[in-house]
KELODO-106471 format. One record per residue: residue in one letter; y, z, x of N, C-alpha, C in turn. Coordinates in nm, 3 decimals, padded with zeros to 5 digits, always signed. Atoms other than C-alpha are relative to their C-alpha. Layout:
// residues N
PT  r      n.v      n.w      n.u     ca.v     ca.w     ca.u      c.v      c.w      c.u
PT  A        Y        Z        X        Y        Z        X        Y        Z        X
...
This chain:
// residues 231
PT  r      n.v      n.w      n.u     ca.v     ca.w     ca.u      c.v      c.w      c.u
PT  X  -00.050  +00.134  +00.027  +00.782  -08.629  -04.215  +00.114  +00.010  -00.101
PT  X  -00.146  -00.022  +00.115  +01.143  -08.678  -04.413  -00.004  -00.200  -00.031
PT  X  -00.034  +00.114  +00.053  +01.259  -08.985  -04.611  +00.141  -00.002  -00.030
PT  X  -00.133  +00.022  +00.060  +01.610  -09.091  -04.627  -00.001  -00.112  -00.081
PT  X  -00.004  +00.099  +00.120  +01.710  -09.289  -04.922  +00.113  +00.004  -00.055
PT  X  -00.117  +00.031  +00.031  +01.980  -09.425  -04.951  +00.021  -00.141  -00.117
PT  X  -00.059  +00.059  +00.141  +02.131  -09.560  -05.316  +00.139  -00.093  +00.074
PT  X  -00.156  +00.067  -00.027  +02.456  -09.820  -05.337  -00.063  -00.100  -00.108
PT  X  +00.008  +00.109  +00.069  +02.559  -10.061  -05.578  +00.087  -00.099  +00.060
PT  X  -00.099  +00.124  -00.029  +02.689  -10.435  -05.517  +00.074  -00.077  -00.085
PT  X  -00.088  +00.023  +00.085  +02.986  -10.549  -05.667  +00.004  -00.183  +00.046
PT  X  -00.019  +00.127  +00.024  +03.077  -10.920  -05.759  -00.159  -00.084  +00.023
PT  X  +00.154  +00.069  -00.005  +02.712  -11.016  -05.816  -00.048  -00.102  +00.132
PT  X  +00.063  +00.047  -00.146  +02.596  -11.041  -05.443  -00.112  -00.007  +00.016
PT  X  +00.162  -00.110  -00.001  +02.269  -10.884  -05.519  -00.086  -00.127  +00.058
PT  X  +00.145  +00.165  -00.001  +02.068  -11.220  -05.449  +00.055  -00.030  +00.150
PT  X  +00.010  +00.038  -00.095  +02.241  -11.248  -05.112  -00.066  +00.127  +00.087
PT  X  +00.042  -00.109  -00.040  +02.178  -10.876  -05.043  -00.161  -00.005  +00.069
PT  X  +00.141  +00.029  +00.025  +01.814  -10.935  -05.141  -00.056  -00.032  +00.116
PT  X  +00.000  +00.095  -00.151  +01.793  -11.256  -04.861  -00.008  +00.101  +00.121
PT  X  -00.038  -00.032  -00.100  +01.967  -11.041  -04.608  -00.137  +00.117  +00.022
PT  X  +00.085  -00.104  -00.051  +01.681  -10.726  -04.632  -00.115  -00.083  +00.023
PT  X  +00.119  +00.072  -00.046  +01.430  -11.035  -04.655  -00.020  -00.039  +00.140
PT  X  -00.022  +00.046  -00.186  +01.579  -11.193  -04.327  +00.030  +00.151  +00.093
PT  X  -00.050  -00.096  -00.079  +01.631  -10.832  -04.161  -00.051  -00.004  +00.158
PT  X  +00.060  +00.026  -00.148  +01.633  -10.836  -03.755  -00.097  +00.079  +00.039
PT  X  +00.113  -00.085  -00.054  +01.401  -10.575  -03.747  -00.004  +00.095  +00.120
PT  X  -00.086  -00.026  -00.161  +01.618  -10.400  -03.495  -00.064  +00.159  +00.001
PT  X  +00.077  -00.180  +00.064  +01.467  -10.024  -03.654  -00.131  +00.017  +00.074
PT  X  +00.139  +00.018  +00.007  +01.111  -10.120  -03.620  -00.046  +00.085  +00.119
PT  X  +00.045  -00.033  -00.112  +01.073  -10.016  -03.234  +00.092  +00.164  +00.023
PT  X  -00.073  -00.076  -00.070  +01.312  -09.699  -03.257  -00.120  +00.160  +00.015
PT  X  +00.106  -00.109  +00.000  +01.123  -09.349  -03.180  +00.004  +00.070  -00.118
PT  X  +00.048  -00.089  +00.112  +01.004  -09.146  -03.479  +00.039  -00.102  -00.128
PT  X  -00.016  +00.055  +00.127  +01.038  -09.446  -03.744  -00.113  -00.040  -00.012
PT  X  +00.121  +00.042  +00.048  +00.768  -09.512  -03.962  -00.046  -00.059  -00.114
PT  X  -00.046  +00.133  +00.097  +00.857  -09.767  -04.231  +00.113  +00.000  -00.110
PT  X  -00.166  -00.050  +00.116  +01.140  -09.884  -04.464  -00.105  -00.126  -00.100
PT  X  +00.029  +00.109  +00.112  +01.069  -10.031  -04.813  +00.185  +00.004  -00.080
PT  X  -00.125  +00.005  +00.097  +01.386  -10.149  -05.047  -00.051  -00.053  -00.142
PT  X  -00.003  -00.003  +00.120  +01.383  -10.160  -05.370  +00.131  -00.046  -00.121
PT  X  -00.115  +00.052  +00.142  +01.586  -10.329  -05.684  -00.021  +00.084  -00.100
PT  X  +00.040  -00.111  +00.113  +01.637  -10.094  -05.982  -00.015  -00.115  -00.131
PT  X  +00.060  +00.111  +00.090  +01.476  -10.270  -06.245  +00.080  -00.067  -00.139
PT  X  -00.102  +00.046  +00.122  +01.743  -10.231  -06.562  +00.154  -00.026  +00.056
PT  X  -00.168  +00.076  -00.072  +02.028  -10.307  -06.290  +00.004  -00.073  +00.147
PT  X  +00.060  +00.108  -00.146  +01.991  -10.573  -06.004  +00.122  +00.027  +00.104
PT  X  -00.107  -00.016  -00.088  +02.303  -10.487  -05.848  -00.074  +00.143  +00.041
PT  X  +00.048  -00.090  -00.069  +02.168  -10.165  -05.775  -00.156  +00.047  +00.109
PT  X  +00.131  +00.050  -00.095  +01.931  -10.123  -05.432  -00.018  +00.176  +00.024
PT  X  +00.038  -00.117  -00.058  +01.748  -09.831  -05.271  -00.067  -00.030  +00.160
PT  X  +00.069  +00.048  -00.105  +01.685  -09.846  -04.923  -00.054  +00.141  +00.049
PT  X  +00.085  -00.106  -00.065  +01.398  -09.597  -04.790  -00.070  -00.043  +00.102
PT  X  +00.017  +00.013  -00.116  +01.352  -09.522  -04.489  -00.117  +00.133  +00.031
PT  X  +00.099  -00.095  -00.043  +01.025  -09.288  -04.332  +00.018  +00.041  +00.172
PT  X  -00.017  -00.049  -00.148  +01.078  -09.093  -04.011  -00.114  +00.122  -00.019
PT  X  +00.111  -00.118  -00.052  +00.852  -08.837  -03.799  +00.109  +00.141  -00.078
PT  X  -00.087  -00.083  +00.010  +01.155  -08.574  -03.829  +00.150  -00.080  -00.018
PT  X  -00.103  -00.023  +00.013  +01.505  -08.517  -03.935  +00.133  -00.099  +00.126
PT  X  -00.070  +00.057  -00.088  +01.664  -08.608  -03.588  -00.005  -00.092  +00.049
PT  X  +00.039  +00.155  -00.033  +01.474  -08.916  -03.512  +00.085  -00.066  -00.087
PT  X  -00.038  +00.054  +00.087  +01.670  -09.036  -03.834  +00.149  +00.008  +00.030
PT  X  -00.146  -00.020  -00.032  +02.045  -08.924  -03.692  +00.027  -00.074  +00.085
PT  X  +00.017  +00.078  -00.164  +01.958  -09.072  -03.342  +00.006  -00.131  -00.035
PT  X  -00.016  +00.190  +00.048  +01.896  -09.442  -03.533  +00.126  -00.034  -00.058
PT  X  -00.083  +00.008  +00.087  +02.179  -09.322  -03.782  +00.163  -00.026  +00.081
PT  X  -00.110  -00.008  -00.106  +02.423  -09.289  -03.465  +00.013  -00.118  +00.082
PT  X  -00.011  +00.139  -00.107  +02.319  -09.609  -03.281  +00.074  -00.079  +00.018
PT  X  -00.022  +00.103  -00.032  +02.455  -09.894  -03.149  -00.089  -00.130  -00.101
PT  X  +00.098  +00.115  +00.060  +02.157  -10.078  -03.313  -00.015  -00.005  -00.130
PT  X  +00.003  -00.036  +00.198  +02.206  -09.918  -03.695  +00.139  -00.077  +00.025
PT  X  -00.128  +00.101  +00.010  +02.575  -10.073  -03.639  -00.046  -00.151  -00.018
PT  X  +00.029  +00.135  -00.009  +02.444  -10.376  -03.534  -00.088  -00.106  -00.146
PT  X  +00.098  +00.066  +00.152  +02.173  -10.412  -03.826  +00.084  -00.068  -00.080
PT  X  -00.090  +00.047  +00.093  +02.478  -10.414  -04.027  +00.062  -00.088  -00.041
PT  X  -00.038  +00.127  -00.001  +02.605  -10.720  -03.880  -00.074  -00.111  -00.060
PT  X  +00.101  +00.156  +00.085  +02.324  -10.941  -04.072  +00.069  +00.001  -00.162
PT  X  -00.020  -00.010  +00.196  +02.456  -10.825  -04.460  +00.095  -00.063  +00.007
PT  X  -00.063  +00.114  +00.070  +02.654  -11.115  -04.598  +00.153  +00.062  +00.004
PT  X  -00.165  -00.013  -00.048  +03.044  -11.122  -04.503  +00.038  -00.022  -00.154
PT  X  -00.054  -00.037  +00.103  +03.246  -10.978  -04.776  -00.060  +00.051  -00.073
PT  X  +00.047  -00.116  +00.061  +03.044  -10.773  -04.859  +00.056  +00.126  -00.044
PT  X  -00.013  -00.163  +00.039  +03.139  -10.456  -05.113  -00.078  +00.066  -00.091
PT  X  +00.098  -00.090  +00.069  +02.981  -10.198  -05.260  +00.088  +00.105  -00.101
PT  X  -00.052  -00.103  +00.069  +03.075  -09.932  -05.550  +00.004  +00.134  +00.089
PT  X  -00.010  -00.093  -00.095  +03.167  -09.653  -05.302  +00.018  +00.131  -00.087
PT  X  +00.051  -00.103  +00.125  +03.143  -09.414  -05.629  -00.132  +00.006  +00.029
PT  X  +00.191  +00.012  +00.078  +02.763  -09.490  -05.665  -00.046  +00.005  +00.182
PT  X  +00.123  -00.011  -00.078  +02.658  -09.473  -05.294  -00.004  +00.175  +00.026
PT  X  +00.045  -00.117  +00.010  +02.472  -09.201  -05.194  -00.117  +00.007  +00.115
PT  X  +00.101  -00.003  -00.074  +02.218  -09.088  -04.941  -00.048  +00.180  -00.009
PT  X  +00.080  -00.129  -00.008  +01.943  -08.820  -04.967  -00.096  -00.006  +00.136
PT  X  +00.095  +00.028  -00.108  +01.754  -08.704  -04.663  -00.122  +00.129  -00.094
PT  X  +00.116  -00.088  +00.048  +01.378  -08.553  -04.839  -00.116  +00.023  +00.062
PT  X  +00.110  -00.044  -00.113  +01.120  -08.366  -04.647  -00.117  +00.047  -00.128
PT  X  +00.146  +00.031  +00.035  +00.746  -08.407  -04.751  -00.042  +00.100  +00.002
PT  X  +00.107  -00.119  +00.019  +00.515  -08.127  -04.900  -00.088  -00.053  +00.072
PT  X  +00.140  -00.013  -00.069  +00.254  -08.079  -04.697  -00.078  +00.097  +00.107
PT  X  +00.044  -00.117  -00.077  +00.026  -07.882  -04.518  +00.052  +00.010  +00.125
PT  X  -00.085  -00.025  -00.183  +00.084  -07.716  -04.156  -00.032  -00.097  +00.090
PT  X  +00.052  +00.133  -00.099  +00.099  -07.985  -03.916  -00.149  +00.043  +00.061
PT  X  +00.144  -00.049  -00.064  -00.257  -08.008  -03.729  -00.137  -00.002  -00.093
PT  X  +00.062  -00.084  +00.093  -00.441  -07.921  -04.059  -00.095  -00.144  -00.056
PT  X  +00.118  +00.120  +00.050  -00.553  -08.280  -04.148  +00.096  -00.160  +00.036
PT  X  -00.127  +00.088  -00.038  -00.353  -08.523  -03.926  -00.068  -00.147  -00.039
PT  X  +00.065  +00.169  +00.107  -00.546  -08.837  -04.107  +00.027  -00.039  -00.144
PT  X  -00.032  +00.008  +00.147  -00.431  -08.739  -04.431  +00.149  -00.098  -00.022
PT  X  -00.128  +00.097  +00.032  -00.105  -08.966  -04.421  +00.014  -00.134  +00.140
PT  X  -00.040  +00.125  -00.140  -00.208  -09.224  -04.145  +00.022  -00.100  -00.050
PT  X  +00.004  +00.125  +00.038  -00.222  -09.520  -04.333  +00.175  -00.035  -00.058
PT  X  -00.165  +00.019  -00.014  +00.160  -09.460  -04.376  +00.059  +00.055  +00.096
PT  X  -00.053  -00.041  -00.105  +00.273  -09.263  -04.135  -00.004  -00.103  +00.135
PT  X  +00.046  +00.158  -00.139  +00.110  -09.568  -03.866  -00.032  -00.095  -00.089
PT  X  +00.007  +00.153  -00.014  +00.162  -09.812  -04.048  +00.006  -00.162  +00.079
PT  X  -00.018  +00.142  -00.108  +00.307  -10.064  -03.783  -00.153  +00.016  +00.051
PT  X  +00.081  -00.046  -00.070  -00.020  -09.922  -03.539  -00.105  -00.119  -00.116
PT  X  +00.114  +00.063  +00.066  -00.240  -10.060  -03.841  +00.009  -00.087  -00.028
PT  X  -00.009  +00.165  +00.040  -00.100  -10.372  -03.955  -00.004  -00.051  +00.146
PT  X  +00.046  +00.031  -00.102  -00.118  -10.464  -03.598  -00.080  -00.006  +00.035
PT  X  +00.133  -00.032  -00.013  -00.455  -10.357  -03.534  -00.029  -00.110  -00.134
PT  X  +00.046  +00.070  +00.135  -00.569  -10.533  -03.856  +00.033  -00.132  +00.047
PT  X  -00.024  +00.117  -00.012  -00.366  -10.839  -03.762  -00.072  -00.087  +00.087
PT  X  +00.017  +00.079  -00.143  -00.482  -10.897  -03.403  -00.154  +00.062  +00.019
PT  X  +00.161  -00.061  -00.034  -00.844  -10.693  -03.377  -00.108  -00.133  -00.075
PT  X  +00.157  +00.050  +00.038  -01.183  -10.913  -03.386  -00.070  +00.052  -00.058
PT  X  +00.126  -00.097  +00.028  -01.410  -10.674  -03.513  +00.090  +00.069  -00.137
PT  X  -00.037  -00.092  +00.153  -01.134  -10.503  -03.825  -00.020  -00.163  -00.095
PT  X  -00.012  +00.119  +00.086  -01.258  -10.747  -04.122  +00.093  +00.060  -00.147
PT  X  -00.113  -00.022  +00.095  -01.003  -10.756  -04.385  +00.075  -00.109  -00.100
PT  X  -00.031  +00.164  +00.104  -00.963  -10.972  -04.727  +00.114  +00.084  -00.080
PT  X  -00.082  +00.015  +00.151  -00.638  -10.918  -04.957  -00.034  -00.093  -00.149
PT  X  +00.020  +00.119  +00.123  -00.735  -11.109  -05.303  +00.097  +00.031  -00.125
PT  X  -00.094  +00.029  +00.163  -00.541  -11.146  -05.652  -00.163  +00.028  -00.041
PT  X  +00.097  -00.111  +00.135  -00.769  -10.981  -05.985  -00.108  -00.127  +00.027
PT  X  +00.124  +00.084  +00.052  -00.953  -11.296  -06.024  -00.068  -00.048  +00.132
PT  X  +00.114  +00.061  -00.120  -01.110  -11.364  -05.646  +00.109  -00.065  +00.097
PT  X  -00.057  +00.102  -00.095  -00.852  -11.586  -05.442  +00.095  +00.076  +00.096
PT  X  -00.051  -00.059  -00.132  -00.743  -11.489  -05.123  +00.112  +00.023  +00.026
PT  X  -00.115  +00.003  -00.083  -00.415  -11.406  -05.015  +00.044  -00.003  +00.083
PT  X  +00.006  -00.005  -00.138  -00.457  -11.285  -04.701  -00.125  +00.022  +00.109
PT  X  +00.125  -00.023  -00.044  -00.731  -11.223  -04.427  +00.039  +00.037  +00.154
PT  X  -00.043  +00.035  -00.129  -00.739  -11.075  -04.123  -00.060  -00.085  +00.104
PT  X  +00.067  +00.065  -00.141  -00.825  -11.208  -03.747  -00.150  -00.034  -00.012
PT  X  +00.116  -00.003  -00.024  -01.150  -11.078  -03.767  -00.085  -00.024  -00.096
PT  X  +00.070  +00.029  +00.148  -01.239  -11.164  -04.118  -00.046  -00.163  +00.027
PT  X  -00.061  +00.134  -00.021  -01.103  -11.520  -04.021  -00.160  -00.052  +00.145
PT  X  +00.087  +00.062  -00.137  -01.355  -11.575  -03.710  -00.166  +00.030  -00.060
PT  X  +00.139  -00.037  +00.072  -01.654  -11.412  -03.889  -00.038  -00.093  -00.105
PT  X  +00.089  +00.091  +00.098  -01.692  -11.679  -04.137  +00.103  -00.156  +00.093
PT  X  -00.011  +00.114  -00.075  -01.580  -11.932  -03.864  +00.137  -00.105  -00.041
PT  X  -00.120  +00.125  +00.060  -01.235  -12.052  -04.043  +00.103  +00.023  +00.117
PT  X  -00.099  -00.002  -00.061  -00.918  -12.121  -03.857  +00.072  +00.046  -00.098
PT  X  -00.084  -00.058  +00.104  -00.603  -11.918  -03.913  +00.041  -00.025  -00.078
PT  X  -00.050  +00.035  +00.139  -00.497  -11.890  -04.237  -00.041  -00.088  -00.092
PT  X  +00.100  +00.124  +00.057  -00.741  -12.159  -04.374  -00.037  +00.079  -00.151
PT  X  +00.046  -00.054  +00.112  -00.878  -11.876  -04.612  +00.057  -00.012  -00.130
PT  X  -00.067  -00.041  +00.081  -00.573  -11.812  -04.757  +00.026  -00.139  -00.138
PT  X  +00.020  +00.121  +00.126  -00.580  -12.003  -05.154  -00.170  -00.035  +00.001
PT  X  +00.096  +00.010  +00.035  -00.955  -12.007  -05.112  -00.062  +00.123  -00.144
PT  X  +00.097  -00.100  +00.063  -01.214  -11.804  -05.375  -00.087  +00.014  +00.126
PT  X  +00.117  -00.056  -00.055  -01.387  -11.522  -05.199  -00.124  +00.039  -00.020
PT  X  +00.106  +00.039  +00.059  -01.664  -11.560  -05.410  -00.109  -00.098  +00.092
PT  X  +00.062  +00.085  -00.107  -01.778  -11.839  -05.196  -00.041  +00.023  +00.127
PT  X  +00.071  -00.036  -00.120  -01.820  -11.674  -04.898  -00.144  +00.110  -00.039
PT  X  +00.095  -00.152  +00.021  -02.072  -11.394  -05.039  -00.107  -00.070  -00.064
PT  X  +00.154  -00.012  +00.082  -02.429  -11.412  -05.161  +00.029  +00.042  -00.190
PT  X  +00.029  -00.057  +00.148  -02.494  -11.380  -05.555  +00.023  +00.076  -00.028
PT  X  +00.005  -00.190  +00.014  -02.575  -11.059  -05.551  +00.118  +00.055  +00.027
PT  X  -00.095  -00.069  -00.043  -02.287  -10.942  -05.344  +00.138  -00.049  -00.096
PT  X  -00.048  +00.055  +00.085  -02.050  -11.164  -05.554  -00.008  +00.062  -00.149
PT  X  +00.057  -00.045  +00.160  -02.158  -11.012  -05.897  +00.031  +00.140  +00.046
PT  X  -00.086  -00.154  -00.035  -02.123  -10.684  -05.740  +00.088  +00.022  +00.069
PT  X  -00.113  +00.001  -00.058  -01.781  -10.720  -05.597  +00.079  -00.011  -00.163
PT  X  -00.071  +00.039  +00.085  -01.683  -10.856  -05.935  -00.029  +00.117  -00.097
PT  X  +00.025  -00.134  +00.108  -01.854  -10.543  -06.158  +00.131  +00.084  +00.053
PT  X  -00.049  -00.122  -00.061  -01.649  -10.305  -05.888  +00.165  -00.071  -00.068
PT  X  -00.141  +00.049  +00.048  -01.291  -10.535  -05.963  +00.002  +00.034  -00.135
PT  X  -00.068  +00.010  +00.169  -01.318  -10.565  -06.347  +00.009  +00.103  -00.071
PT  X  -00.003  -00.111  +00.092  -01.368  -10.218  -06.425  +00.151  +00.078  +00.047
PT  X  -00.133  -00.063  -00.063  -01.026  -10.154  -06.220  +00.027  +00.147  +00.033
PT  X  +00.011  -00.145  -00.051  -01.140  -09.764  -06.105  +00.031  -00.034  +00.167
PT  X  +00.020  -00.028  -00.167  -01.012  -09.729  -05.722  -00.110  +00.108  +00.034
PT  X  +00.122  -00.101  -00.092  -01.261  -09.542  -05.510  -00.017  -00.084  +00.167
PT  X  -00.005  +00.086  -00.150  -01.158  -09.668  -05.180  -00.078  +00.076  +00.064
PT  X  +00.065  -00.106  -00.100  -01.333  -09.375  -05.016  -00.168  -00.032  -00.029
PT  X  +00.212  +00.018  +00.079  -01.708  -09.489  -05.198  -00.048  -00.153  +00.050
PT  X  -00.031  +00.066  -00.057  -01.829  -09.732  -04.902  -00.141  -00.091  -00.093
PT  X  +00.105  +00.048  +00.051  -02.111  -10.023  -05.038  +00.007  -00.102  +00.066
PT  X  -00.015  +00.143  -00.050  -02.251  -10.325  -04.905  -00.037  -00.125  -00.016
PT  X  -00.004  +00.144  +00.033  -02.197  -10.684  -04.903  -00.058  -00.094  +00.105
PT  X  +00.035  +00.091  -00.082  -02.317  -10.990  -04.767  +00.056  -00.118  -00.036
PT  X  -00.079  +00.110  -00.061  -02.113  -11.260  -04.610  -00.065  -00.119  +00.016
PT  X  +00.073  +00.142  -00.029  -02.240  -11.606  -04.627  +00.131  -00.093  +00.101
PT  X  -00.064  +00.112  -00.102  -02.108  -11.859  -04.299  -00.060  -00.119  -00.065
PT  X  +00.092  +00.115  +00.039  -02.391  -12.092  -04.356  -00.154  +00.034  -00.050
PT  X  +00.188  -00.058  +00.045  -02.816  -12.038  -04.456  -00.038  +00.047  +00.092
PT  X  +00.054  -00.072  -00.142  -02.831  -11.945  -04.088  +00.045  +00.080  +00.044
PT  X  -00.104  -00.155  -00.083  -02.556  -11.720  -04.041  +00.041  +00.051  -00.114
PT  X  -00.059  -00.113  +00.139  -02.499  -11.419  -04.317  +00.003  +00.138  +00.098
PT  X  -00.064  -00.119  -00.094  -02.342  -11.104  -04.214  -00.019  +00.139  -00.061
PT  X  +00.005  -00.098  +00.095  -02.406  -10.763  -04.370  +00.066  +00.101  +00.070
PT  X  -00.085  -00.118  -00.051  -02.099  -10.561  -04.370  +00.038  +00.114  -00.071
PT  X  -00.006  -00.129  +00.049  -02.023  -10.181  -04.477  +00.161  -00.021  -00.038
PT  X  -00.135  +00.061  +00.098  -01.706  -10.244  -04.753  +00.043  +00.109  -00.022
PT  X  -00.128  -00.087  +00.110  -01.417  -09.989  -04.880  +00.078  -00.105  -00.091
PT  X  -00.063  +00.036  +00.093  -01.261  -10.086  -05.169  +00.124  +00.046  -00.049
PT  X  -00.108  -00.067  +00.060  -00.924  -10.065  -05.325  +00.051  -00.030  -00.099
PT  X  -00.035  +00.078  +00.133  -00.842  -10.198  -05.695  +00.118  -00.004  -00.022
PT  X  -00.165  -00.033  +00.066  -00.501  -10.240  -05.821  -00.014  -00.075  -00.118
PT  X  +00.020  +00.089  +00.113  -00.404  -10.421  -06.107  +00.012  -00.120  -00.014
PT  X  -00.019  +00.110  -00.005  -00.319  -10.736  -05.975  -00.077  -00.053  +00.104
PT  X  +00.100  -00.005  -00.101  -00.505  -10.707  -05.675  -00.108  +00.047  +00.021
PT  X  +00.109  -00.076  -00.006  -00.785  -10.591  -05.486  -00.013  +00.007  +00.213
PT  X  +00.003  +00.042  -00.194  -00.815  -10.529  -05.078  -00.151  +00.043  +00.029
PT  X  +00.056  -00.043  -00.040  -01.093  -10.475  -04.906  -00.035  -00.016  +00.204
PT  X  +00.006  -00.006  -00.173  -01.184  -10.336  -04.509  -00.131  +00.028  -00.006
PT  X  +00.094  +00.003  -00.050  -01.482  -10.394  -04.356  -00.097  -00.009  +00.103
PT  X  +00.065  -00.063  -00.136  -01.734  -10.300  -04.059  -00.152  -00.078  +00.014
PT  X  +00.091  +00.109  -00.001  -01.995  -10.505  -03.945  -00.137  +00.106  -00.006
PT  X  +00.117  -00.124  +00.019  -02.371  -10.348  -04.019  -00.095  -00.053  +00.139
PT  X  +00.067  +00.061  -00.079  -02.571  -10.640  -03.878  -00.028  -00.116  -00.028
PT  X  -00.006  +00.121  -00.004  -02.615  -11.010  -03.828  -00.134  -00.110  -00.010
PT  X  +00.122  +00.078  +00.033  -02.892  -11.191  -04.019  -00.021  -00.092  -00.040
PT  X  +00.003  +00.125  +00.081  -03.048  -11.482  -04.136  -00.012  -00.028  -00.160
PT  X  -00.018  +00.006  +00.117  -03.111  -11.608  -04.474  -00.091  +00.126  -00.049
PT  X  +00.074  -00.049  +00.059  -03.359  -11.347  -04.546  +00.004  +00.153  -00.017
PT  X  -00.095  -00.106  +00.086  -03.098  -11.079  -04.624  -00.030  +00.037  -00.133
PT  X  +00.018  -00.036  +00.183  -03.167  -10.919  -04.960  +00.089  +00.050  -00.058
PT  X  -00.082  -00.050  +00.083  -02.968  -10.778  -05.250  +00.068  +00.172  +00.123
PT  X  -00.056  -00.168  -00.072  -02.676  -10.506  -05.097  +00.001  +00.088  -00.126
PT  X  -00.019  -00.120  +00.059  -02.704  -10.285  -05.387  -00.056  +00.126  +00.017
């Protein structure tokens, strides 16, 4: 896997239309062969200055987009009159330590397939999946999170996920957040409250951050109220 990363600065304080333009981007990359995500970046003590990184399988997948018709075209979305310090740009292409291909091809899926998973995540019944902020409230949720406690899309989102869970599971969701240790790999389980007749007991990974918290989850089995403590 290589990363090109490409530096540039913007002259006559554009930076805020720049910004827009990678927000609105056509997304013309997304489908080309061997790409496997772009993030951009603002440098923090200078706003005129951006970084755009880009993730490919190989080297030549990255020339083949770099040569297109459709990398031209991208171009056509960035804000007319547009210039840049043509001193300060710059592009690095950097290839990834790592073991011999074959050797542990799961060890970089969750970036390497990214599109594959946010898709899956988005549209699958059965992947349950809560984004929250430190203190409990939802951000995001997926499909199957969304149908399992019976809400319509996007309904969750601005709720406390507190409310969907049992006591118990609640209190121990909140020990695992406040001590802010990740251990996404250390699975434990929770229980999902719908209603007193429908609770759900599903097998949780965890992921802490500092502002956040995600969690993915797998269904165990589908009981009534007389579910007990998941610890």
């Amino acid at each position: 896997m290589i990363v090109a990363m490409s530096r540039f600065r913007v002259l006559h304080r554009r930076e805020q239309d720049v910004r827009q333009a990678f927000l609105n981007r056509p997304g013309l990359v997304d489908n080309q062969a061997g790409f496997l995500g772009l993030e951009v970046f603002q440098d923090h003590s200078d706003c005129a200055v951006f970084y755009l990184v880009t993730r490919w399988s190989d080297v030549s997948a990255f020339h083949s987009w770099h040569s297109s018709q459709a990398h031209r075209a991208s171009h056509g979305t960035m804000p007319k009159g547009l210039k840049l310090d043509s001193a300060f740009t710059e592009l690095r292409i950097l290839d990834r330590v790592e073991a011999e291909p074959g050797q542990s091809p799961f060890e970089h899926f969750g970036g390497d397939w990214g599109a594959l998973t946010r898709a899956h995540l988005a549209s699958s019944t059965m992947a349950r999946g809560v984004v929250a902020s430190a203190d409990g409230r939802i951000l995001d949720a997926t499909a199957g999170l969304e149908a399992l406690l019976s809400s319509e899309p996007g309904k969750l989102t601005g709720q406390p996920l507190w409310q969907f869970l049992t006591a118990e599971s609640g209190q121990e969701l909140r020990s695992r957040v406040e001590t802010g240790r990740r251990a996404p790999n250390l699975p434990f389980l929770m229980t999902f409250v719908v209603s007193e007749s429908s609770r759900h007991l599903l097998r949780c990974n965890l992921d802490v951050q500092p502002n956040a918290f995600a969690l993915l989850c797998e269904s165990v089995s589908a009981a009534g109220p007389e579910v007990g403590p998941t610890k």
